[in-house]
C-alpha positions in Angstrom: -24.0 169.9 103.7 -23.2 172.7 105.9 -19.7 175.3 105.4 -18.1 174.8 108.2 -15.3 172.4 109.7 -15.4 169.6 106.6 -13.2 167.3 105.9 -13.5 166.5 102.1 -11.2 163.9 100.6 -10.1 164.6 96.4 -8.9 162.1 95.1 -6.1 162.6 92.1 -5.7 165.8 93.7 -2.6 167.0 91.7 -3.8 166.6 88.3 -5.5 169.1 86.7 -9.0 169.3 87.4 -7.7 168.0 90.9 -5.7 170.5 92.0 -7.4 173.7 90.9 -10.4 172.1 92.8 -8.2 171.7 96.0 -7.4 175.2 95.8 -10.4 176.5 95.1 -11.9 174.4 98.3 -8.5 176.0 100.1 -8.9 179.3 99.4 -12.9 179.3 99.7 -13.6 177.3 102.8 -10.6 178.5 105.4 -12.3 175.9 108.1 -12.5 172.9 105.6 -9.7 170.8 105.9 -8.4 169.0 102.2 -7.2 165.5 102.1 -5.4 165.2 98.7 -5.1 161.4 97.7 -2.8 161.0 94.2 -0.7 158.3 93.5 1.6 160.5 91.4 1.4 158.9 87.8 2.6 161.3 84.6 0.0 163.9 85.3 0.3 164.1 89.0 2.4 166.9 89.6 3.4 168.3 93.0 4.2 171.7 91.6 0.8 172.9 90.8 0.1 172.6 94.9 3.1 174.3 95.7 2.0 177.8 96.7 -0.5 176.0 99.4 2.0 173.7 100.5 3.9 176.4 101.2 1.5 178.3 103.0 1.1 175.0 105.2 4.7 174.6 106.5 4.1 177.8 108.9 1.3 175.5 110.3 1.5 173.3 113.1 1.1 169.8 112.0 -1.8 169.6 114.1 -4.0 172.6 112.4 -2.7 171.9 108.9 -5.8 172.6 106.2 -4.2 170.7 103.9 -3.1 167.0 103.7 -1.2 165.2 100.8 -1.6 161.5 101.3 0.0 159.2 98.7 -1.5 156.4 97.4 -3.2 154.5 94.1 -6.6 154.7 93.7 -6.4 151.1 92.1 -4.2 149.6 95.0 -7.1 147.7 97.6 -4.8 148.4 100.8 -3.8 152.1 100.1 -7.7 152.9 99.8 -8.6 151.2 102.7 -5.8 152.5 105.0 -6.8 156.2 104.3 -10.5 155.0 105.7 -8.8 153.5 108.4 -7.1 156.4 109.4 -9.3 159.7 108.6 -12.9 160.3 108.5 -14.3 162.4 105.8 -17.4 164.2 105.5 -17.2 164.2 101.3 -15.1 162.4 99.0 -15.0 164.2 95.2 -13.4 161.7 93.6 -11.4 163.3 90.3 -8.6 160.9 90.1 -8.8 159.0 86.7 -7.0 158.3 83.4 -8.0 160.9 81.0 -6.3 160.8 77.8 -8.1 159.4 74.7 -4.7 158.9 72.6 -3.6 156.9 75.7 -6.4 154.6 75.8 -6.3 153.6 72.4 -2.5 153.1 72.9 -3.1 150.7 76.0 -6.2 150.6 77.8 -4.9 148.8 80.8 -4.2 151.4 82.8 -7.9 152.7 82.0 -9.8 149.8 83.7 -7.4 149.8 86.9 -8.0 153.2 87.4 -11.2 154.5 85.8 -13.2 151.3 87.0 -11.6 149.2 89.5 -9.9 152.0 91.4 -13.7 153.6 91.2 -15.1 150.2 92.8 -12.6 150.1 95.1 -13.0 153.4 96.6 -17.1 152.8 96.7 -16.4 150.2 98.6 -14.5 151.9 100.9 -16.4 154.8 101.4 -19.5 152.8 102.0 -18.2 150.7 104.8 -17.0 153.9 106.4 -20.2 155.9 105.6 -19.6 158.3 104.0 -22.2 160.9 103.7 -21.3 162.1 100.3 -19.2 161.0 97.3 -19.4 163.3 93.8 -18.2 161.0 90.9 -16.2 162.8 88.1 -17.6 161.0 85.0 -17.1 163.1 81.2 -19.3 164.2 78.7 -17.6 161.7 76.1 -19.7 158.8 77.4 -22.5 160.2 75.4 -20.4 159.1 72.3 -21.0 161.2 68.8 -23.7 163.6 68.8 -24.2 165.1 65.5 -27.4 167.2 66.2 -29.4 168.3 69.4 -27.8 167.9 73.4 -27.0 166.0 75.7 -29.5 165.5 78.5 -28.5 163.4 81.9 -30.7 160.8 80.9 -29.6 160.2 77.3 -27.9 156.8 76.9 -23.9 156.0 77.2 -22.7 155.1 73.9 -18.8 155.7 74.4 -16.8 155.4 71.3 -13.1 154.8 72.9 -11.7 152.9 75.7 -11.3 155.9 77.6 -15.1 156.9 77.5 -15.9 153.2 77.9 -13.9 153.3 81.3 -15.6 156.2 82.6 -19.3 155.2 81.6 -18.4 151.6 83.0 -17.2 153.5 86.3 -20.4 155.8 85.9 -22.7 152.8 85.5 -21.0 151.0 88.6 -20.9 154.3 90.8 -25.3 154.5 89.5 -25.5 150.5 90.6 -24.6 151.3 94.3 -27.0 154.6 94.5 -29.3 152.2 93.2 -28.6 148.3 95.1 -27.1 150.1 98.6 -28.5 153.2 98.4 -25.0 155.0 98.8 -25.5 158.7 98.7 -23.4 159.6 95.1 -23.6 162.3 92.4 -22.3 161.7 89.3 -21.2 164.7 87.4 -20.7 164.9 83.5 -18.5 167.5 82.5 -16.8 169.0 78.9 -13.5 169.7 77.7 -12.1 171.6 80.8 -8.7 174.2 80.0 -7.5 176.7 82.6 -3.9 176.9 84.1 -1.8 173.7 85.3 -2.9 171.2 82.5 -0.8 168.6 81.3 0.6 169.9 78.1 -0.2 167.3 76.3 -3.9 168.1 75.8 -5.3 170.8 73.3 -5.0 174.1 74.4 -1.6 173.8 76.7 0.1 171.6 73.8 -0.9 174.4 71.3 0.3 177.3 73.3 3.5 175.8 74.3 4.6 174.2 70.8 3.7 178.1 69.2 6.1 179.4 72.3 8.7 177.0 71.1 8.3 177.7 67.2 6.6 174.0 66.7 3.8 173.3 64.3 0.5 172.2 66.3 -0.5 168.3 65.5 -4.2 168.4 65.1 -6.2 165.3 64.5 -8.5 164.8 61.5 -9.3 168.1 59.7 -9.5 170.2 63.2 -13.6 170.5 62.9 -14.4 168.3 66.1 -16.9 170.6 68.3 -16.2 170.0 72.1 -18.1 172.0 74.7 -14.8 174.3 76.2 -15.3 175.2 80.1 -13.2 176.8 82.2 -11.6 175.0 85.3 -12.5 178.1 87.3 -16.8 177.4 86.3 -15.9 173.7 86.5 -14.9 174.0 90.5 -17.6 176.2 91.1 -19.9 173.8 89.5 -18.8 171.6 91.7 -18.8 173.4 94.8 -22.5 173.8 94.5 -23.0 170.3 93.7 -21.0 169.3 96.6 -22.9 171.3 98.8 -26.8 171.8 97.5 -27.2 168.7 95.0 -29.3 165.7 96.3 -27.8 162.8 96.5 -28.4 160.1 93.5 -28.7 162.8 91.0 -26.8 163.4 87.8 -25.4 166.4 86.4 -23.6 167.5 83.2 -21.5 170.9 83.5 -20.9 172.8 80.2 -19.2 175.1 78.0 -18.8 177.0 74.6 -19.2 175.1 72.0 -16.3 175.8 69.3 -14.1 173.3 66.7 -10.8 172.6 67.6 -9.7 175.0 64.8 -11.4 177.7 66.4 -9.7 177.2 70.0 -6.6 177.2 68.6 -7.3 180.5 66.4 -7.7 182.0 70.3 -4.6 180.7 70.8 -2.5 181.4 68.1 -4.6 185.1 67.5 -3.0 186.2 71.3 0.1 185.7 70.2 -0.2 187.4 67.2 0.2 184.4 64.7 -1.9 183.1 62.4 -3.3 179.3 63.0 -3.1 178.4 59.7 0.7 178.8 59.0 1.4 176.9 62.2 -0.3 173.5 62.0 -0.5 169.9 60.9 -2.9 167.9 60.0 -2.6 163.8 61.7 -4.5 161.1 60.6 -7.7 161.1 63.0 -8.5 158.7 65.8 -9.8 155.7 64.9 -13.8 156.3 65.4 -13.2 159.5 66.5 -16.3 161.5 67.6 -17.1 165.1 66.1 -19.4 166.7 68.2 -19.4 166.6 71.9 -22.8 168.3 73.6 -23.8 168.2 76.7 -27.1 170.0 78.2 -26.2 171.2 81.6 -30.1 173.4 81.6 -30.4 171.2 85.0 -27.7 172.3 87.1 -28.3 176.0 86.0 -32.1 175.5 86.6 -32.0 173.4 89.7 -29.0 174.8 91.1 -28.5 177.9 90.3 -25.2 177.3 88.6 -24.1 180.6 86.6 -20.4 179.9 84.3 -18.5 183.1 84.1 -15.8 182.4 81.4 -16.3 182.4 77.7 -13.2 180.6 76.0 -13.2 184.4 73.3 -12.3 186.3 76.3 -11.0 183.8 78.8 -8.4 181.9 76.4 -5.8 185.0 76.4 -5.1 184.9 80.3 -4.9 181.4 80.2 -2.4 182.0 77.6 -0.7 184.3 79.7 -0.6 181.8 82.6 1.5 179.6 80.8 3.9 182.4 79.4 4.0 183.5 83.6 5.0 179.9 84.3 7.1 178.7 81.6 8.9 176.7 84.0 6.1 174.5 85.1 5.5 173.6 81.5 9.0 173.1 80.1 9.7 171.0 82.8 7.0 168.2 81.6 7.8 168.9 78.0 11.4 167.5 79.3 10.3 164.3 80.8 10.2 161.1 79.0 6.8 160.3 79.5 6.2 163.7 77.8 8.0 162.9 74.7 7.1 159.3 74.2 3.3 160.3 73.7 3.8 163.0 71.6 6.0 161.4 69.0 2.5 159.0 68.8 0.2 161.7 69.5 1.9 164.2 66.7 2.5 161.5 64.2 -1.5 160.1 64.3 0.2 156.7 64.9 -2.7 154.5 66.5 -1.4 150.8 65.4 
């Protein structure tokens, strides 16, 4: 795919992953125009575009890099109106549920969205013809892996709704390369932390409940390994995939491999505490998996992909982000949606 004059669609564009992928595509690409389809849920948030959408109002409507079109992923119509209306060269599709707690809470929400809302958009895209569609799949469809990695060809064996969603939506998004030939890359990544995530995951929840004198809820004993990426080596990751990866292919993206414990001993280290006199122990997930390990040797062999970030040295700024921004964060820690997770999440209650 060539670098000039592209019109990718993202969808879930103002989550996490989403949004610091739509700016990195912004800032990158200035003849690329961005189509940003999010329907808005709890994690959607219109703040962490603001700074583009500000540079888009001196614009004229007419040569305005960057579109925010509202719509459900899940929702049949919405989908199919976007298709109706634009033409895209790529779709990265990034808009999913993504919370494990939540999926053991209520899965619903999980199939709409992580499967349904996938097949819709397949569908979609493959009547328009798309040329390209990257599909944001996880490392935690691999399930438990005590010993050894992860390779793209090791078998699904998710071990929570939420991973079963996304490896049902990876297996569905493999069954159209494979029955209609539509031109999709699936891409596998790890535990991704950088600014603008919801703080209800790891890292952000850790950070903000130390900034506001609260004890950290960890799960279990605190020695799950996950593989810790950057969002800044996740987007360029995908950037290369977008661009260089052959269609039909599969690729994990990894990170650093650390415990939970040790994360938050980055964490807790940069703001001069110690981890231990600031956190509690929650019952574990039920089947909770310890060890998370993807192999990503193929995208660094085939591709050339290079990570820059090493959580040791990379954890402090992002720590200092969210010191920089407090308002972004105590903002969501206000909401209701906010607060009726975490009383679940900090209490271990999975009934």
């Amino acid at each position: 795919m060539k670098k000039t004059g592209k019109r990718i669609l993202v969808t879930g564009g103002y989550g996490f992953m989403g949004s610091n992928f739509v700016r990195f595509l912004y800032e990158k690409y200035p003849l690329y125009q961005i189509f940003n389809f999010d329907a808005l849920t709890y994690a959607g948030n219109t703040d962490n575009l603001q700074d583009i959408e500000h540079a888009e109002v001196r614009r004229p409507l007419s040569g305005r890099r960057y579109v925010f079109l509202k719509g459900d992923i899940s929702d049949t119509r919405s989908v199919a109106s976007i298709f109706a209306t634009h033409t895209f060269d790529a779709v990265v599709h990034l808009a999913a549920e993504s919370h494990v707690d939540r999926s053991i809470h209520s899965v619903v929400d999980f199939i709409r969205t992580n499967v349904e809302g996938t097949r819709i958009l397949l569908d979609a895209a493959r009547e328009q013809g798309v040329p390209r569609l990257i599909h944001l799949s996880t490392d935690e469809v691999y399930g438990n892996v005590l010993k050894g990695f992860s390779k793209e060809n090791a078998p699904l064996n998710p071990s929570n709704p939420y991973a079963a969603s996304k490896a049902a939506g990876d297996f569905l998004v493999q069954s159209y390369v494979r029955t209609h030939r539509f031109p999709a890359i699936i891409v596998r990544p790890s535990n991704n932390y950088g600014p603008y995530q919801y703080p209800e995951k790891l890292i952000p929840l850790g950070i903000t409940n130390l900034l506001e004198g609260k004890k950290i809820p960890i799960h279990g004993n605190g020695a799950h390994v996950r593989s810790w990426l950057h969002t800044e080596d996740f987007c360029s990751a995908l950037d290369i995939i977008l661009h260089k990866a052959p269609v039909g292919e599969i690729y994990n993206i990894d990170g650093v491999h650390l415990t939970n414990l040790e994360i938050l001993g980055l964490v807790a280290g940069h703001l001069g505490k110690k981890i231990s006199r600031h956190i509690i122990f929650t019952p574990d997930r039920p089947g909770a998996d310890m060890r998370y390990a993807p192999d990503a040797s193929k995208l660094k062999r085939d591709l050339g992909w290079k990570p820059k970030h090493n959580p040791r040295t990379a954890v402090p700024f992002v720590v200092d982000w969210y010191l920089k921004n407090d308002i972004w964060w105590r903002k969501i820690r206000q909401t209701q949606a906010f607060n009726d997770q975490y009383q679940k999440q900090s209490r271990g209650r999975w009934g």
